[in-house]
C-alpha positions as CSV (number, residue, x, y, z in Angstrom):
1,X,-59.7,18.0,117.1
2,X,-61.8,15.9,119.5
3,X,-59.7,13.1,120.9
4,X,-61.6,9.7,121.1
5,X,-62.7,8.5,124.2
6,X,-60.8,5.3,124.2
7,X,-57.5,7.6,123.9
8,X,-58.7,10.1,126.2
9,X,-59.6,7.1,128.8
10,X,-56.4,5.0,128.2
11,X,-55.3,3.5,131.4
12,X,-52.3,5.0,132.7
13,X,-51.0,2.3,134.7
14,X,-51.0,-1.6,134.7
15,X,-53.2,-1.8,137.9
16,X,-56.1,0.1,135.6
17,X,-56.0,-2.1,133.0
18,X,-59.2,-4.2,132.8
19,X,-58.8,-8.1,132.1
20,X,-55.5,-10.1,130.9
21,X,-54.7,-11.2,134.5
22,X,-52.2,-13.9,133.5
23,X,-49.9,-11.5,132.4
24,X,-50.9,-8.7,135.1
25,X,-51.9,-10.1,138.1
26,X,-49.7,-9.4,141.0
27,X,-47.1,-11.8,141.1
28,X,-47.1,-12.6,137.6
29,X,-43.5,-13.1,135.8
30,X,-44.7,-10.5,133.0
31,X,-45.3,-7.8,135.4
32,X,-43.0,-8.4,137.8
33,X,-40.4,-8.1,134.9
34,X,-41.8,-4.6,133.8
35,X,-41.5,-3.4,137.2
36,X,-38.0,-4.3,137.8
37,X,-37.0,-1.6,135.2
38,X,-35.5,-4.4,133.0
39,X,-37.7,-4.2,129.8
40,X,-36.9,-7.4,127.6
41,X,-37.5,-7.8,123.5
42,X,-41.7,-8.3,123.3
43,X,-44.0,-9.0,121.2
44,X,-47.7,-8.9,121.8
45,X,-50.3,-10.9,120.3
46,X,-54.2,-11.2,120.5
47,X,-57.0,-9.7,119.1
48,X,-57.9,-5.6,118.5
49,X,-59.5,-3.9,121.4
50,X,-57.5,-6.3,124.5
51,X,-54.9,-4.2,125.7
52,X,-52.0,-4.8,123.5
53,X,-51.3,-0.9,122.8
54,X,-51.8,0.4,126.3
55,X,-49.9,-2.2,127.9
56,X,-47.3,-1.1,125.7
57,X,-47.3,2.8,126.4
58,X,-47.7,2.1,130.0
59,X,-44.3,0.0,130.1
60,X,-42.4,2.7,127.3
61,X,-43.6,5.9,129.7
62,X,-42.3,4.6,132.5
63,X,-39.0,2.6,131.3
64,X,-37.2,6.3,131.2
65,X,-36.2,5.1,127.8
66,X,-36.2,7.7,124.2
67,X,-39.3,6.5,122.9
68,X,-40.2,6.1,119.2
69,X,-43.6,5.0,117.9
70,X,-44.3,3.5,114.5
71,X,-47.2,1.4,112.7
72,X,-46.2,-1.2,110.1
73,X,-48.8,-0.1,108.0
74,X,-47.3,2.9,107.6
75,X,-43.6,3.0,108.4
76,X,-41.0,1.9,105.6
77,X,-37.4,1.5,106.0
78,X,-36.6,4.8,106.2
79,X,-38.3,5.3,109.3
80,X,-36.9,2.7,111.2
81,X,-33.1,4.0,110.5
82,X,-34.8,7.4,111.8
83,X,-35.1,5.3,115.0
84,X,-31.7,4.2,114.9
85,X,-29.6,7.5,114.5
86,X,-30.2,8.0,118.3
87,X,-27.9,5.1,119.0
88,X,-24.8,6.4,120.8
89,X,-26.5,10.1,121.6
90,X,-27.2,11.9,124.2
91,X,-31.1,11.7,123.3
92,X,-30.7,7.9,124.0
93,X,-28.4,7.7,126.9
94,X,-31.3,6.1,128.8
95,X,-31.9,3.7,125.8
96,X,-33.4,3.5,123.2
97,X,-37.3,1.4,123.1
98,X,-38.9,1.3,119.9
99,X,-42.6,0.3,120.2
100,X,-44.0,-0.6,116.7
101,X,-47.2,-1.7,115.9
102,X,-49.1,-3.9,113.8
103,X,-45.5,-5.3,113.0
104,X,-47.7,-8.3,110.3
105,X,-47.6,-5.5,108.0
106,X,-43.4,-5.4,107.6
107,X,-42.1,-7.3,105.2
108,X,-39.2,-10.0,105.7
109,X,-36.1,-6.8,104.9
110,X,-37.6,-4.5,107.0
111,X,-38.1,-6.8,109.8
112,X,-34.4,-8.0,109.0
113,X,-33.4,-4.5,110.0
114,X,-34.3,-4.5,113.2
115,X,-32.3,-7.7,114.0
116,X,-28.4,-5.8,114.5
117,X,-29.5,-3.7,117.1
118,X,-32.0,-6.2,119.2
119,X,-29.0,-8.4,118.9
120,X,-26.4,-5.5,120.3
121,X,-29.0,-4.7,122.8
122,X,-29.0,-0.9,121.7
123,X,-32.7,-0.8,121.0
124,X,-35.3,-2.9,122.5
125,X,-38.3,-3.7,120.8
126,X,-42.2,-4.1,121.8
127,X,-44.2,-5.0,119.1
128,X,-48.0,-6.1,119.0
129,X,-49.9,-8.1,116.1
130,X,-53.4,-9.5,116.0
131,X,-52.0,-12.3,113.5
132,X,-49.9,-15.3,115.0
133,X,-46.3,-14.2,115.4
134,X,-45.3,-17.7,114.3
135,X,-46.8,-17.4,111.0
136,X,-46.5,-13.6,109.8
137,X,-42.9,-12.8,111.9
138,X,-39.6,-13.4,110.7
139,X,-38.1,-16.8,112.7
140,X,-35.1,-14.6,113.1
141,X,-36.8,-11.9,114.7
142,X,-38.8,-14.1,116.7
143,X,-36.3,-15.7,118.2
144,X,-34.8,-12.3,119.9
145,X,-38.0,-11.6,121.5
146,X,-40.6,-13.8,123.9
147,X,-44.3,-13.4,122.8
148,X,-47.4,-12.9,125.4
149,X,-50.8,-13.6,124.1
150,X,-53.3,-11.3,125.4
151,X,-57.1,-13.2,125.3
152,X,-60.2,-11.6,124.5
153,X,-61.4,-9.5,127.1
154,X,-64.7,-11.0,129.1
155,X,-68.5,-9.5,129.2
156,X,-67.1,-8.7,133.5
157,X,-64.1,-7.1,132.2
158,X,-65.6,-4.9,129.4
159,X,-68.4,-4.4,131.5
160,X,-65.7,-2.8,134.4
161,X,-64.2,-0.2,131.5
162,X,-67.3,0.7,130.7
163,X,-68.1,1.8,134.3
164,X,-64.8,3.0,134.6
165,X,-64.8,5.4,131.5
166,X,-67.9,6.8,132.7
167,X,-66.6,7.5,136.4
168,X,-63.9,9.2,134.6
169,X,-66.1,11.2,132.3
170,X,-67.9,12.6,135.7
171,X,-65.0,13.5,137.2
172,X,-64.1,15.5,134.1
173,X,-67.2,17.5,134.6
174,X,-69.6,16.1,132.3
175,X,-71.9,14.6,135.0
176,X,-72.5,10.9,132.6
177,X,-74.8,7.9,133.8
178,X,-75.3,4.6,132.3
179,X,-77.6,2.0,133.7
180,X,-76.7,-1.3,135.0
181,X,-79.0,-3.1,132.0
182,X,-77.3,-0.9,129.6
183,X,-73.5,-1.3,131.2
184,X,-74.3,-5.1,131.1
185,X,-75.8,-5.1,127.4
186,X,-73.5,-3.1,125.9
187,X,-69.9,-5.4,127.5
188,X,-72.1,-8.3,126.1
189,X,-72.7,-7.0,122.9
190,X,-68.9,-5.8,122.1
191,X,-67.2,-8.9,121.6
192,X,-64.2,-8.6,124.1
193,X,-63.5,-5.3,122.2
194,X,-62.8,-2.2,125.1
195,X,-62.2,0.0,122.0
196,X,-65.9,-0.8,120.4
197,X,-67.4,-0.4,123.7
198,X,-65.8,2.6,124.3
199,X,-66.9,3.6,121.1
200,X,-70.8,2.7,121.4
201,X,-70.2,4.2,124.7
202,X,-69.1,7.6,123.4
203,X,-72.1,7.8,120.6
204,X,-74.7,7.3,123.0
205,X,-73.3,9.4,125.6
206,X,-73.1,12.5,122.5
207,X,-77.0,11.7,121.9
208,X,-77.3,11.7,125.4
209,X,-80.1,14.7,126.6
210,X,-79.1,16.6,130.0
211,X,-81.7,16.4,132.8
212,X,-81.4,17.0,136.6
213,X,-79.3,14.0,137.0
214,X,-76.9,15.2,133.8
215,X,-76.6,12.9,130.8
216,X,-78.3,8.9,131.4
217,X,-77.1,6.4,128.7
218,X,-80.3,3.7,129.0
219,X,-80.1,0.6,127.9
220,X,-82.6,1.5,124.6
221,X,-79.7,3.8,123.7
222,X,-76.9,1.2,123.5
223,X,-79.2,-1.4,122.2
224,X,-79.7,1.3,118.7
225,X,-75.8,1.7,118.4
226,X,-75.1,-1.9,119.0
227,X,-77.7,-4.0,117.0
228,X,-75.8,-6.2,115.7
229,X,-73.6,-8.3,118.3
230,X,-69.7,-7.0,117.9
231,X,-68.4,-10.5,117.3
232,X,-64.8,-10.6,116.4
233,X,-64.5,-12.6,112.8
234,X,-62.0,-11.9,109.8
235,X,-62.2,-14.5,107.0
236,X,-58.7,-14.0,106.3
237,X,-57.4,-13.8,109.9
238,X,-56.7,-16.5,113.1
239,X,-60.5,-15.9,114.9
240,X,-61.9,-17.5,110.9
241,X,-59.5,-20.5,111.9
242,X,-60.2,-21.4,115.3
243,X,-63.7,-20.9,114.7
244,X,-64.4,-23.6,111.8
245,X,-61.7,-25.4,113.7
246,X,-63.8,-25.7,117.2
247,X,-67.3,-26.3,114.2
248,X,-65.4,-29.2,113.1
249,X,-64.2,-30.4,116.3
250,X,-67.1,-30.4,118.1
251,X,-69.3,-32.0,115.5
252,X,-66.7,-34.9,115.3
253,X,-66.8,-35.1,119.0
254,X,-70.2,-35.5,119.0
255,X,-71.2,-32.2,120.8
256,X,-74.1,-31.1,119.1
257,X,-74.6,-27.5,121.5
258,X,-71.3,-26.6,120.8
259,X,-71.3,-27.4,116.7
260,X,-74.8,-25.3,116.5
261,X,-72.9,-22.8,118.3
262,X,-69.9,-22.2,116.2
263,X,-72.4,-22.5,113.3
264,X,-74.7,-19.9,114.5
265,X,-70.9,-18.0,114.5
266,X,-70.6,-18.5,111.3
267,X,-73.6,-17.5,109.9
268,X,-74.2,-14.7,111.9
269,X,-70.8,-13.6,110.3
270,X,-72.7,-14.3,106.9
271,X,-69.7,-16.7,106.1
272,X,-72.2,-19.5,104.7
273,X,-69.5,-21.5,102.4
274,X,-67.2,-22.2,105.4
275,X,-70.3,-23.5,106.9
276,X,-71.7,-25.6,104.4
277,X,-67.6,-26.8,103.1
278,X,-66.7,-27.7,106.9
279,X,-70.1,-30.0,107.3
280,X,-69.4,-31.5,104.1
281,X,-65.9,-32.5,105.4
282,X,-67.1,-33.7,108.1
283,X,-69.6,-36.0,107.0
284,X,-67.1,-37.5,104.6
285,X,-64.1,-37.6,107.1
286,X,-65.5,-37.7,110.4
287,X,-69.1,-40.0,110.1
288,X,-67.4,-41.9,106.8
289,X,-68.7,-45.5,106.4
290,X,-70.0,-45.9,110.1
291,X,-73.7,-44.1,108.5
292,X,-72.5,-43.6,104.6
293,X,-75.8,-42.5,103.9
294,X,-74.9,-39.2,105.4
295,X,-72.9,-38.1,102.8
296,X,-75.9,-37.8,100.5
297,X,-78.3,-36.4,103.5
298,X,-75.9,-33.4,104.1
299,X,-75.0,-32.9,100.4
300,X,-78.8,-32.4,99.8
301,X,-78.4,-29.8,102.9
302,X,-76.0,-28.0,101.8
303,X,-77.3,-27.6,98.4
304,X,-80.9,-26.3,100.5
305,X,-78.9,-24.1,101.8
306,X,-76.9,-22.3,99.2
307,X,-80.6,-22.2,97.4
308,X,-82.3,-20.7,99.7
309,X,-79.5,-18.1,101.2
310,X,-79.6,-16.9,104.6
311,X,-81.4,-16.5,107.0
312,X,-83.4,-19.3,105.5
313,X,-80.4,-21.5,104.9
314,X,-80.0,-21.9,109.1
315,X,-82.8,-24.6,109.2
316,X,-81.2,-27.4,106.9
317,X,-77.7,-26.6,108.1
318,X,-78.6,-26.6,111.6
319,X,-80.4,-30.1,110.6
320,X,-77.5,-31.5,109.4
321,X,-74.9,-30.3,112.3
322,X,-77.2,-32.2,114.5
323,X,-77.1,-35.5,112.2
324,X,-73.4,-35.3,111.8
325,X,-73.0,-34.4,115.4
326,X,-75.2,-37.4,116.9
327,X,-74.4,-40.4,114.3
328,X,-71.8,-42.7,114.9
329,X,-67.7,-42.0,113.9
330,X,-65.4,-43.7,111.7
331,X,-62.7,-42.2,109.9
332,X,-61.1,-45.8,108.1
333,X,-61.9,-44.4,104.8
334,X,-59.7,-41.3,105.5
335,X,-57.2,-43.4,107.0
336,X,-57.3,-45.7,104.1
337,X,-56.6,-43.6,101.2
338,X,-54.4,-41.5,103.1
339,X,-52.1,-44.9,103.3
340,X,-52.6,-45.7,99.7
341,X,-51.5,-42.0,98.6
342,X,-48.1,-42.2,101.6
343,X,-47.3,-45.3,98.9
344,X,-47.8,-43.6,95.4
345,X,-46.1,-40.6,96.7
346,X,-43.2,-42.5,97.9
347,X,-42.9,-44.5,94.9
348,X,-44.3,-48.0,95.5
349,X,-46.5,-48.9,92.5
350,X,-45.4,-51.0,89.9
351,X,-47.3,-52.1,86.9
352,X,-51.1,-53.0,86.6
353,X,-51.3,-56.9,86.7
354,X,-51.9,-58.2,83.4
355,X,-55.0,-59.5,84.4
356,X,-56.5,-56.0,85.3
357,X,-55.3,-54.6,82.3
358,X,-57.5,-53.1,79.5
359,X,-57.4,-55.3,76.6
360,X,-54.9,-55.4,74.3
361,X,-52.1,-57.8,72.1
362,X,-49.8,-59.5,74.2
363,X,-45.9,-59.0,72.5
364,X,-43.6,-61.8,71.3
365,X,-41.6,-61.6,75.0
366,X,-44.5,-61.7,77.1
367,X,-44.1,-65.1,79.3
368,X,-47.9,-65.7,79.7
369,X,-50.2,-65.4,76.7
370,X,-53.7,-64.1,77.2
371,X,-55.0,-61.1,79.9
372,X,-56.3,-64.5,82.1
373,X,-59.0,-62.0,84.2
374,X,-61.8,-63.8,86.7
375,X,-65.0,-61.9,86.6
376,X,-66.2,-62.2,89.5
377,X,-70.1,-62.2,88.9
378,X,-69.5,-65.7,87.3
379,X,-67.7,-66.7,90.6
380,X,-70.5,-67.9,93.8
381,X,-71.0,-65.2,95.7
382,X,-69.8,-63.0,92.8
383,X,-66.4,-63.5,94.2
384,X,-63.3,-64.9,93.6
385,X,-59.6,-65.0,94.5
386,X,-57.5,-62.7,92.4
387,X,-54.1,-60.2,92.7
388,X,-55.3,-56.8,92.2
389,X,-52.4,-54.8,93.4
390,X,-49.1,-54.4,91.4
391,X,-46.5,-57.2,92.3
392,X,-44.3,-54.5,94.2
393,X,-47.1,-54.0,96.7
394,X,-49.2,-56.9,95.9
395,X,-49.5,-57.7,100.1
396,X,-50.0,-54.3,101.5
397,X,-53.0,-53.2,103.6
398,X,-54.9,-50.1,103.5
399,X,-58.2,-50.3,104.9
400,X,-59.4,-51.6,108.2
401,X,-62.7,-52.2,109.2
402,X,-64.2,-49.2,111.7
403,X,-65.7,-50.8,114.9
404,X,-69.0,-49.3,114.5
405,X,-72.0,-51.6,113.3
406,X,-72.0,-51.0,109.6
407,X,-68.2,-51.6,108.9
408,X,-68.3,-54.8,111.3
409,X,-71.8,-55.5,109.3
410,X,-69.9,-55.7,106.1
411,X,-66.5,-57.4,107.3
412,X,-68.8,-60.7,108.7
413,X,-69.9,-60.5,105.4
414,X,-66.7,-60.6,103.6
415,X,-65.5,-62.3,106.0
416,X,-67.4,-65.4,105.2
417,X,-67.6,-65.3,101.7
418,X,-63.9,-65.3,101.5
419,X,-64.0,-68.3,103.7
420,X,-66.7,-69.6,101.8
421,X,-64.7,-69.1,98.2
């Protein structure tokens, strides 16, 4: 069985592996650590196609420990007491380093079985996870182990494995070429993935016809196995997250180049309702009453949008983005209800005033005869003085007027009418 390149072409030390400096640079506590021989509990997080695994093998083949490989989406149990009975052999004299991927997958008993041994120091453990450790490990676990995040790889680091694969592919014999446009469009085009651009690499060079100068990859072969760009997105997973998080963010910072680019994210990822529900938000929470015709302008958008589908749907989205991202900010409303709903929830209500109440007979006990409501459009200036709040909390204050020009517009006006009443 053909082994795939990015196996065969696995660095076999941490001075060939391409990107993730901060952990491997010369000097660096991480690697300076590895190569003192003193291999701590580990746990590896970042997304596919970094690193993760070969770091991993690179520090178990040379820790002199009995190594044993498993995969949480496939290992139970059973297999990690397998791992155990070489405690106290001969077979782990040198120790005993259990390197277990995809750890996410275990659930909370089987990562619970790990914890006696970690804690006796008669295994260690490296594990890797593209989720956040914080979220998917158990605390327990986590706690017995110190977690390095491994970052997406850059276009210049992808771009060097490429180069590097292929120098090792002539060396083997098979006399392999790529061209500097293609080398540069296909470490673009894979999304900080080494894997997939090993793999792109690997179909073009199989396609690839032998001439005098052995097999060429051109950049019109990469450009038919990559032509869609490799970006990194899971709806379920942490790159969905940070993604609508930095949309969000940049249209309430009022960055409209960086909110059209984490749209065009999205909706190149076909993930329209995270687009359309994070605008919506936006415009409610983020622009509020500072412009509160928006909320109407990007609700028509949005519906535009979900009627036309993509690609179509880009235009009135990307309309809006701008809008939200270039009108003013005021989040009082947010603010407001969020202070009136910290009250109910902590029990401060009380009854309705009697005034406010729907209309109905007063009882033989009650002090004050009559429901005694002002209505207010018989009042100058259709106001008028009145408790609407329950007695408990008749003086508390939610709202305060935003300093942009609309809110300040409308508190002049109150302003004087209540002086005026």
């Amino acid at each position: 069985m053909r082994e795939p390149l990015a196996q065969r072409l696995r660095p076999k030390t941490l001075a060939e592996v391409c990107g993730q400096q901060h952990l491997l640079a010369p000097g660096r506590v991480f690697r300076r650590t590895i190569e003192s021989g003193s291999i701590p509990n580990m746990i590896f997080y970042g997304p596919s196609g970094t690193g993760k695994t070969t770091v991993a093998r690179i520090i178990a083949e040379n820790s002199g420990m009995t190594l044993h490989k498993l995969n949480g989406t496939s290992c139970g149990t059973g297999d990690i007491k397998a791992v155990f009975k070489d405690i106290g052999t001969l077979a782990g004299a040198g120790g005993i380093l259990l390197y277990l991927d995809e750890i996410q997958y275990l659930n909370k008993k089987q990562q619970q079985s790990l914890l006696e041994c970690l804690e006796e120091g008669t295994v260690t453990l490296i594990a890797s996870t593209t989720e956040n450790p914080y979220f998917y490990i158990y605390n327990a676990l986590l706690s017995r182990c110190t977690v390095f995040e491994f970052k997406s790889l850059t276009a210049q680091d992808v771009e060097q494995g490429v180069r590097h694969a292929v120098d090792r592919l002539s060396a083997e014999g098979e006399q392999v070429s790529i061209t500097p446009e293609a080398a540069q469009y296909l470490a673009e085009s894979a999304g900080g993935d080494m894997r997939k651009a090993l793999g792109s690499l690997e179909f073009a060079v199989a396609a690839a016809e032998t001439g005098p100068e052995g097999r060429v990859v051109t950049l019109d072969m990469i450009r038919q196995v990559t032509r869609r760009t490799a970006m990194r997105y899971d709806k379920d997973g942490d790159e969905h997250y940070d993604i609508v998080s930095a949309y969000q963010k940049s249209m309430r910072g009022s960055d409209p180049d960086a909110a059209l680019h984490y749209l065009a994210r999205l909706l190149e990822a076909g993930d329209l309702p995270s687009a359309c529900r994070r605008l919506m938000v936006c415009a409610c929470e983020d622009v509020g009453l500072a412009y509160p015709q928006i909320i109407p302008i990007v609700k028509a958008a949005v519906d535009a949008a979900n009627m036309l589908g993509l690609p179509e749907a880009r235009i009135p989205l990307a309309d809006a983005v701008i809008l939200v991202s270039t009108s003013p900010k005021s989040n009082s409303g947010e603010a407001a209800i969020d202070a009136a709903l910290a009250d109910v929830r902590a029990g401060r209500t009380g009854p309705v005033p009697r005034q406010l109440q729907n209309k109905h007979y007063d009882g033989a006990d009650a002090l004050v005869k009559g429901q005694n409501y002002k209505y207010a459009q018989e009042y100058k200036n259709h106001w008028v003085a009145q408790q609407y709040l329950p007695d408990a909390i008749k003086d508390a204050r939610y709202y305060t007027y935003g300093d942009n020009r609309t809110e300040q517009a409308a508190k002049a006006y109150w302003d004087r009418i209540k002086k005026e009443g």
